[in-house]
C-alpha positions in Angstrom: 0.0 0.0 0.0 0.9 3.4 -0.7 -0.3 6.9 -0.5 -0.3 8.9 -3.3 0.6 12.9 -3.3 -1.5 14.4 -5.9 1.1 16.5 -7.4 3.5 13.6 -8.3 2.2 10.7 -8.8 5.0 8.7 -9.4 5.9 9.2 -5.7 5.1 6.8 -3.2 5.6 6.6 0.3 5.3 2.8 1.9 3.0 3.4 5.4 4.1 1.2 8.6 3.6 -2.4 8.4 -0.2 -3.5 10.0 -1.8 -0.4 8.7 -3.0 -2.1 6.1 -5.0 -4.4 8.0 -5.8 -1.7 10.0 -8.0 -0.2 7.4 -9.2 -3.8 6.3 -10.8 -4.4 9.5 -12.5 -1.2 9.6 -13.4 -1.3 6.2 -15.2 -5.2 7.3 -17.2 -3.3 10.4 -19.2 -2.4 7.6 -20.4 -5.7 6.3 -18.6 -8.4 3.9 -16.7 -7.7 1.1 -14.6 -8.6 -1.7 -11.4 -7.2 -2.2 -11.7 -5.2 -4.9 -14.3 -3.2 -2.9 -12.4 -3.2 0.1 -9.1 -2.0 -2.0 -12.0 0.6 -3.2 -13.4 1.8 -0.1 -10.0 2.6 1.5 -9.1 4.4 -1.4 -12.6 6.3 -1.4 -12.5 6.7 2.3 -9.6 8.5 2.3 -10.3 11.0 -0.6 -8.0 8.7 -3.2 -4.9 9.4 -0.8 -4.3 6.0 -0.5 -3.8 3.3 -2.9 -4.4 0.1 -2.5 -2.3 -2.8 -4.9 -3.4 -6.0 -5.2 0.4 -7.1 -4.3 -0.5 -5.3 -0.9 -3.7 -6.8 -0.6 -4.4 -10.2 -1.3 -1.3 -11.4 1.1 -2.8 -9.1 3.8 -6.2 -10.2 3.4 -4.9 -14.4 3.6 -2.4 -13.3 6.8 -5.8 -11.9 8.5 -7.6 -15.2 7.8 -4.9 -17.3 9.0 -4.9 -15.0 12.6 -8.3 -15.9 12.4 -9.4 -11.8 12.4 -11.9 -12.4 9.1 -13.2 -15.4 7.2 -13.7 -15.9 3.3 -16.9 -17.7 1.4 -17.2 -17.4 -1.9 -20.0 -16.1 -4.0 -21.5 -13.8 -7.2 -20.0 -10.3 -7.1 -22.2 -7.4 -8.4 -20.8 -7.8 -12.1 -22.0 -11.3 -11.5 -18.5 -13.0 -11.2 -17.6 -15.6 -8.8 -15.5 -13.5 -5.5 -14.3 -14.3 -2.5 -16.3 -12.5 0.2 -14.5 -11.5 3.4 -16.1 -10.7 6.8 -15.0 -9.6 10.1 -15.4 -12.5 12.8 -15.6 -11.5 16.7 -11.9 -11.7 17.3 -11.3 -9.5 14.5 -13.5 -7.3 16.3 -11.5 -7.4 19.5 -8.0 -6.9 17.5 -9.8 -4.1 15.6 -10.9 -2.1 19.0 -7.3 -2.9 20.3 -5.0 -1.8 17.1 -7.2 0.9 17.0 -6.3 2.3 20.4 -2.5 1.8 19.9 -2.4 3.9 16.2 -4.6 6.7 18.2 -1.4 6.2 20.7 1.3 6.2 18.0 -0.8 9.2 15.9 -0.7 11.6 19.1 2.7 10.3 19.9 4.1 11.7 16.7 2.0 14.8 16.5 3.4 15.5 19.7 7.0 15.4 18.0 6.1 17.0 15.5 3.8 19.8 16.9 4.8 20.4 20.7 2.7 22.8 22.7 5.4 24.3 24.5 7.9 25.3 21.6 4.3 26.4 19.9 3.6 28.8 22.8 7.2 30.1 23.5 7.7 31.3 19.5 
């Protein structure tokens, strides 16, 4: 997964590894999907920013089934093609609430670096 700066691009910046099934299992709270609309919906969600490869995806999407966080069923897509169909199970749930809580941890963590309240105020 990358992001994608809308004056270049050709440049791509890698995010830290787990945010990408991060944003899966959020994306799943919302009901099952397949992975072309979950590779979608993150990229809709977050106004094209970030871009979601299927290189990125698919491996992501089999290491969350085998931590058992989701499961896969197949069925009939919208275009009427046969998909796999992913869905959140109750321990993805639980990992979901508690990755969630760390990268609200890390996020203020590094705004703090980046933006301290003290040097702010003393300028």
């Amino acid at each position: 997964m990358s992001t994608k700066d809308p004056r270049s691009a050709q440049e791509k910046v890698e995010l830290l590894q787990g945010t990408l099934d991060l944003l899966i299992l959020r994306t799943l709270v919302l009901g099952r999907a397949h992975g072309h609309a979950i590779a979608q919906a993150i990229e809709r969600n977050s106004d094209d920013v970030l871009q979601v490869e299927q290189g990125s995806l698919y491996p992501a999407l089999h290491r969350l089934i085998k931590r058992g966080w989701i499961s896969a069923e197949e069925g009939t897509s919208e275009n009427n093609r046969r998909a796999k169909f992913y869905r959140l199970t109750a321990k993805g749930r639980k990992q979901l609430a508690l990755e969630t809580t760390k990268w609200d941890k890390f996020a203020r963590a590094i705004a703090g670096v980046l933006r301290p309240a003290d040097q702010e105020s003393e300028s």
